[in-house]
C-alpha positions in Angstrom: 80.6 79.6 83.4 77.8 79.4 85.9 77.6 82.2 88.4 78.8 79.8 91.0 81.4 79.0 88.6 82.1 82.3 88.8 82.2 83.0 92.3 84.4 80.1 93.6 87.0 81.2 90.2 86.6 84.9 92.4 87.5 83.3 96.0 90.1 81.3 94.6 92.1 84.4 92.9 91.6 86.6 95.5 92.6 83.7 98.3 96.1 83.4 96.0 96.7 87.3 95.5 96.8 87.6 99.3 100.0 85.3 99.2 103.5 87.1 98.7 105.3 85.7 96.4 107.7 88.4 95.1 110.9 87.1 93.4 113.5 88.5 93.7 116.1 89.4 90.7 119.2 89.5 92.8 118.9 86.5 94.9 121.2 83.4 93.5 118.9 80.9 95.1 116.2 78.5 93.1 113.6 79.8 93.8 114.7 83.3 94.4 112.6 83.8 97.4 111.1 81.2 100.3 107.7 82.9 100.4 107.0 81.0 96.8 106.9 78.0 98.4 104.2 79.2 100.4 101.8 79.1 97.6 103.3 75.6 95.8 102.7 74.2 99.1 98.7 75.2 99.2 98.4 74.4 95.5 100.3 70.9 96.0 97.3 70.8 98.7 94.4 71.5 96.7 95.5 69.3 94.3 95.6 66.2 96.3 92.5 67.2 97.6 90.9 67.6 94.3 92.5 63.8 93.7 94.8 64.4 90.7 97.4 62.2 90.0 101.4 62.1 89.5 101.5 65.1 91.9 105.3 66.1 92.3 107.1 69.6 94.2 110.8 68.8 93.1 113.6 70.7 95.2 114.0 73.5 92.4 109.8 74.6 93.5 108.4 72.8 89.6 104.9 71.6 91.0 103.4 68.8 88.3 100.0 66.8 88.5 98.2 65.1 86.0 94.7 64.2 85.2 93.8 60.8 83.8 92.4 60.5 80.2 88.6 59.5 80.5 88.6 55.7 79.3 89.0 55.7 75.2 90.8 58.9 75.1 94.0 57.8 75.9 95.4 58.1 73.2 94.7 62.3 72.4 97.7 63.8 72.9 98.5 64.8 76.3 98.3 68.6 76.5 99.9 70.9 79.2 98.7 74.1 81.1 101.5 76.5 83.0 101.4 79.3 85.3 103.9 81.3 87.5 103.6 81.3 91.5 106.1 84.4 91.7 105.1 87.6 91.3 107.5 91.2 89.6 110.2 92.0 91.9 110.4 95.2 91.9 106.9 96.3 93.4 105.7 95.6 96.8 103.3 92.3 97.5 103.6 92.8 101.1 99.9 92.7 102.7 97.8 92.7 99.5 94.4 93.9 100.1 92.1 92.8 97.0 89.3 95.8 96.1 86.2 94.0 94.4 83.7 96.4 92.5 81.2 94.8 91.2 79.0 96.3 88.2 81.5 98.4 87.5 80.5 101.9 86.3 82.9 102.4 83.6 84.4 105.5 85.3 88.1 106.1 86.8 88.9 104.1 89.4 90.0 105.8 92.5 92.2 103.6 94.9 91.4 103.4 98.3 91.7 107.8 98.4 95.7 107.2 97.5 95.6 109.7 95.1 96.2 107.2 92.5 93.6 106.7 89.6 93.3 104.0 87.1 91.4 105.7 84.0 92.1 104.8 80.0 95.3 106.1 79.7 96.6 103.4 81.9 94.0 101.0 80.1 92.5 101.6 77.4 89.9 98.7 77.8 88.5 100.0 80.7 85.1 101.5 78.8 84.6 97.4 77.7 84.3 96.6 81.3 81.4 98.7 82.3 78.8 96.6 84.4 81.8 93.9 85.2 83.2 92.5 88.7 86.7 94.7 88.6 89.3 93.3 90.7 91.8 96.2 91.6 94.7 96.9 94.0 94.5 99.4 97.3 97.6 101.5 96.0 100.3 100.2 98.2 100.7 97.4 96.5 100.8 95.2 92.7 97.6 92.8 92.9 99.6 90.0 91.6 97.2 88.6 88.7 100.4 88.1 87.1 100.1 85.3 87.5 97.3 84.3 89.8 95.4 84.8 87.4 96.5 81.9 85.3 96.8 79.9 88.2 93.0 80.4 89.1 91.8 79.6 85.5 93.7 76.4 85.5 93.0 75.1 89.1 89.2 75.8 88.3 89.4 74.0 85.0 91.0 70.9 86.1 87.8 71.0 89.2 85.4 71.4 86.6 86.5 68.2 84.5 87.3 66.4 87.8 83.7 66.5 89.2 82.4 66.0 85.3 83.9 62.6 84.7 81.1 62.2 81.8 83.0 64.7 79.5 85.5 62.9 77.4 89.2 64.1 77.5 92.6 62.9 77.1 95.0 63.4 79.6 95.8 66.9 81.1 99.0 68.1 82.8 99.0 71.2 85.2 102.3 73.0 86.0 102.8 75.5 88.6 106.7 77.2 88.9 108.9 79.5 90.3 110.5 82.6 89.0 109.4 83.5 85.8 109.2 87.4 86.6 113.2 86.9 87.0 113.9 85.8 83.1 114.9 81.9 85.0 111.4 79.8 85.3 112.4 77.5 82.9 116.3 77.0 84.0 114.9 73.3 85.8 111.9 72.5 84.2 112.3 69.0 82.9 110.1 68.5 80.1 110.6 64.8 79.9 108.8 64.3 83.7 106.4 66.8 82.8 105.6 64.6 79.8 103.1 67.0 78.0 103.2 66.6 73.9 102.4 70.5 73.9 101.2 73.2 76.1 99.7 76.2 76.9 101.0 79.0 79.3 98.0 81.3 80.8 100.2 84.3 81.2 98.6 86.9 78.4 96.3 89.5 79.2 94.0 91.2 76.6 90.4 89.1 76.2 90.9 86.7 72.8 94.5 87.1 72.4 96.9 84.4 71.7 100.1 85.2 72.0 102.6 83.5 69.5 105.5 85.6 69.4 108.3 87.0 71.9 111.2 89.0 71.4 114.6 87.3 70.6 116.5 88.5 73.7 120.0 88.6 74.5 122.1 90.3 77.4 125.5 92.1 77.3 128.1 93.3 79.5 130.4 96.1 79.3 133.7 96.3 81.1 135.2 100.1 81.1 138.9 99.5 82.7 140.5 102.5 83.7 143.1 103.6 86.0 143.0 104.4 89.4 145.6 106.8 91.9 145.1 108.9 94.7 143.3 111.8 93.7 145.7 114.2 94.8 148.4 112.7 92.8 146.1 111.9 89.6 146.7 114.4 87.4 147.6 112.9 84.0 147.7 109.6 85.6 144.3 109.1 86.6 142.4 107.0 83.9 138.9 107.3 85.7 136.3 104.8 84.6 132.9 106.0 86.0 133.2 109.3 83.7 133.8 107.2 80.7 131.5 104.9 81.5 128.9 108.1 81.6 130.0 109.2 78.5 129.4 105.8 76.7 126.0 105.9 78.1 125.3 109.2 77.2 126.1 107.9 73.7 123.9 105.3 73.2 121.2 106.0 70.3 118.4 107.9 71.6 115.6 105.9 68.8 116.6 102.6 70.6 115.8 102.7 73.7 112.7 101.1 75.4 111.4 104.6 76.5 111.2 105.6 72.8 110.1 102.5 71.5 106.9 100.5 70.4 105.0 97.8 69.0 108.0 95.2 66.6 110.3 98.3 67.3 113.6 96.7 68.8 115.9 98.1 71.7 118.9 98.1 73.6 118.6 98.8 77.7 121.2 99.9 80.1 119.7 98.1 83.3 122.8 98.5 86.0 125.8 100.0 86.4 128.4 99.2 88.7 131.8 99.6 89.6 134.2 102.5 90.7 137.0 104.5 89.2 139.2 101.5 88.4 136.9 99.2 87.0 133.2 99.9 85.7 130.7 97.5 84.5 127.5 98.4 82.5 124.8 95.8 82.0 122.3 95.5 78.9 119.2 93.4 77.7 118.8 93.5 74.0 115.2 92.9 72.2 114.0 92.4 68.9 112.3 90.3 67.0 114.1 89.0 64.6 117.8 87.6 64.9 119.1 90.7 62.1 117.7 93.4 63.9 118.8 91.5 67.1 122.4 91.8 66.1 122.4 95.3 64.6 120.9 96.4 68.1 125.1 94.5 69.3 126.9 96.3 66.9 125.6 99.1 68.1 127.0 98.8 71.4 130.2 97.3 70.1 130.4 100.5 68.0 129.4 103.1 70.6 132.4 101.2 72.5 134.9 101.7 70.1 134.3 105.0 69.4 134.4 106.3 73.4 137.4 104.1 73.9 139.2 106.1 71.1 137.9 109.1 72.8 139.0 108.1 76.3 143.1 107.6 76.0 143.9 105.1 78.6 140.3 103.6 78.8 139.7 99.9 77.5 136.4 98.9 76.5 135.7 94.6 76.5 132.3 94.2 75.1 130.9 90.6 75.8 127.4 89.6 74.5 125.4 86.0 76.0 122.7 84.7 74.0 119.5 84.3 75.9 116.2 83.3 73.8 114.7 83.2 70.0 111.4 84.4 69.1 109.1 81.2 69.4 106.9 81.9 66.2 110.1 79.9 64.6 109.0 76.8 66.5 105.3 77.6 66.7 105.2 77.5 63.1 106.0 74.1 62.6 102.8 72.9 65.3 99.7 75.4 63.5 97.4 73.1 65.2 98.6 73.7 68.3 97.8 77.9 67.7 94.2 76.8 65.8 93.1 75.2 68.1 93.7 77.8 71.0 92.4 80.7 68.8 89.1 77.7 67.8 88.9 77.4 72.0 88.6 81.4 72.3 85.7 81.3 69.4 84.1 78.7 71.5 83.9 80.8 74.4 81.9 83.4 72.9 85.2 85.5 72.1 86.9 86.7 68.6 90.8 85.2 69.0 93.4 87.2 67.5 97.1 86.4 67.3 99.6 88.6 69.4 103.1 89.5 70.4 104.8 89.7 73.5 107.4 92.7 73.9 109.8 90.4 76.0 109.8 87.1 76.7 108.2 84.2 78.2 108.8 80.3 80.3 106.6 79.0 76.7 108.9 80.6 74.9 111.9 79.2 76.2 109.9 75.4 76.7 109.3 75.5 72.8 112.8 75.4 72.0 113.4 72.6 74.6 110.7 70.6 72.6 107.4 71.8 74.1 105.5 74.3 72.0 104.0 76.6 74.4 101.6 79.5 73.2 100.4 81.8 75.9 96.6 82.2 76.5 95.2 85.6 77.6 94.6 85.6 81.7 92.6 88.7 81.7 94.7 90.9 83.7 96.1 94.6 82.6 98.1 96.9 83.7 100.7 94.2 85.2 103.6 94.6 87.6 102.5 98.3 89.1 100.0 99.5 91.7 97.5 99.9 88.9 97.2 96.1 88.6 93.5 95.2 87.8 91.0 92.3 86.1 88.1 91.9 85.3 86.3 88.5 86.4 84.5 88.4 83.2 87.4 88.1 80.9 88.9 85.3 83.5 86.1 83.5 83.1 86.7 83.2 79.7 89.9 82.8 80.2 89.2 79.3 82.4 86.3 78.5 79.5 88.7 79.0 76.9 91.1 76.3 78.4 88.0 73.8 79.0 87.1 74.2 75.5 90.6 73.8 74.5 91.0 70.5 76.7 87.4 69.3 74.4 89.1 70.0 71.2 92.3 68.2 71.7 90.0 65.4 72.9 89.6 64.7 69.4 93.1 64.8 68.0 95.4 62.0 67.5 98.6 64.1 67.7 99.6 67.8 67.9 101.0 68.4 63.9 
């Protein structure tokens, strides 16, 4: 990318992290919060003002556009990019102030005299980044490059083959949607109307990677079902729920838990409790990456049920288990070209590729088993969902080359297997 390139790829993130888009995980509306629309709206904008085609914001907050295949390339496959407008719930993205250091000195990073430091223990890559433009938080809040960052890459990608008419392409679809930090970004998307033949989410993070696996991931739900009766008439009677419930928990296997594991290590995670002497409910997500290991992680709950219910006379356990997703390597697998291709786009760019895995889930993982094989490209952010939130405008910048490069490539295919 030109250093103009650059800069308008800059203004353009740092215009979008300004706008709060926090989901929210509790809310039961689509989207989850009304300050997403705020961003779908200025996107629809820009869009129409950039001339793209087939430009749609549905009532669920799904924005789709398309742009035209240059004459004699209509018939490449038509090839999709995604990103998410929302950003993690549970951190702040009130008032985000944007800190730009440019040739970066390799050192800690200080925020704004918070107290709060950014140094290699939070990240690791920060040494490769010396004499970069490092985009960083204030403290107070996340920055939001998750994923802002994606959305940048692709809005500047489609501008750059929009005012380049002379470079041959087939026809490229841009999504932009709602609550994908909440586990339910794909709950509306209609692949049909988005009519891509594959796609590409921009949600990664480390420069080269291509991310080809998730977690499978399933949630579950425990009912404890005790007894209540006025405490000054409980004795014997009293069946009390919350103290079982405590003791279940306390039971759970300590090597299994996502504070003690790593890497293709899978888990099991309490992430609420509710309830009150009568009547407790504890809520789980389950991870692994394979569908054994998924199920042994269940029947370790189901077990750890059983035996505190035998322990706890009067005390019923009812363990229910909801399937959620499947790792997307198994669909991936049957589309190689789709994964060459992307790791052949990263080479172009000047960067070695290198396959990865994603410790939870994503929206491509989820559109691949609704028939759209969706790899994720890295965005170039780290550290995502915490105060600590930073980028590097370098590694977006490849980022947004590696999806022009990736746009040339499939210019030349005839179909995606």
């Amino acid at each position: 990318m030109s250093e103009k390139e650059k800069k308008s790829l800059l203004e353009r993130f740092v215009r979008y992290c300004k706008i709060n888009t926090r989901s929210s995980d509790t809310s039961e509306d689509f989207p989850s919060t009304k300050e997403q629309w705020d961003l779908l709206k200025i996107l629809k904008k820009e869009l129409e003002d950039m001339g793209l085609e087939e430009i749609s914001l549905d009532e669920k907050g799904y924005l789709f556009a398309a742009l035209p295949a240059t004459k004699g390339y209509e018939n490449a496959p038509v090839i999709g990019f995604l990103a998410h407008v929302d950003t993690y719930p549970g951190t702040s993205a009130e008032n985000v102030s944007p800190q730009i250091i440019e040739n970066y000195n390799g050192k800690p990073i200080i925020l704004n005299g918070n107290g709060i430091v950014i140094d290699e223990d939070d990240s690791p890559h920060l040494s490769k980044m010396a004499g970069h433009t490092i985009i960083t938080t204030d403290g107070k809040t996340l920055l939001g490059a998750d994923d802002k960052a994606g959305i940048a890459s692709i809005m500047e990608m489609v501008a750059y083959f929009k005012f380049h008419p002379e470079i041959p392409h087939g026809k490229i679809k841009v999504g932009f949607t709602p609550d994908e930090e909440t586990g339910r970004g794909a709950d509306f998307f209609d692949v049909k109307k988005f009519g891509a033949d594959a796609a590409y989410t921009v949600d990664g993070s480390i420069l080269g990677e291509i991310e080809t696996e998730t977690f499978c991931g399933d949630s579950a739900e425990v009912e404890v079902i005790g007894y209540d009766i006025h405490p000054g008439l409980a004795k014997d009677k009293m069946k009390n729920a919350v103290r079982a419930a405590a003791d279940f928990i306390s039971r759970l296997p300590e090597d299994n838990l996502p504070e003690t594991t790593e890497k293709r290590e899978s888990y099991l995670h309490p992430i609420a409790i509710s309830g009150e002497v009568g009547k407790v409910v504890v809520k789980f997500i389950v991870r692994a990456f394979n569908v054994e290991e998924l199920k042994e992680r269940e029947e370790d709950i189901k077990r750890i049920a059983a035996e505190t219910e035998k322990d706890w006379n009067g005390v019923t356990f009812k363990v229910n288990i909801e399937e959620g997703y499947r790792n997307m390597k198994e669909v991936l697998d049957q589309y190689p070209k789709v994964v060459n291709l992307a790791k052949e786009a990263v080479k172009l760019s000047g960067v070695e590729p290198f396959e990865g895995y994603i410790r939870g889930g994503t929206d491509g993982c989820r559109l691949s088993f609704m028939g759209l094989p969706t790899p994720n490209i890295f965005n170039g952010a780290l550290s995502f969902h915490g105060v600590k939130e930073h980028i590097s405008l370098e590694w977006m910048s490849k980022s947004c080359e590696t999806l022009r490069h990736l746009v040339k490539l499939w210019a030349e295919e005839k179909s995606i297997k």
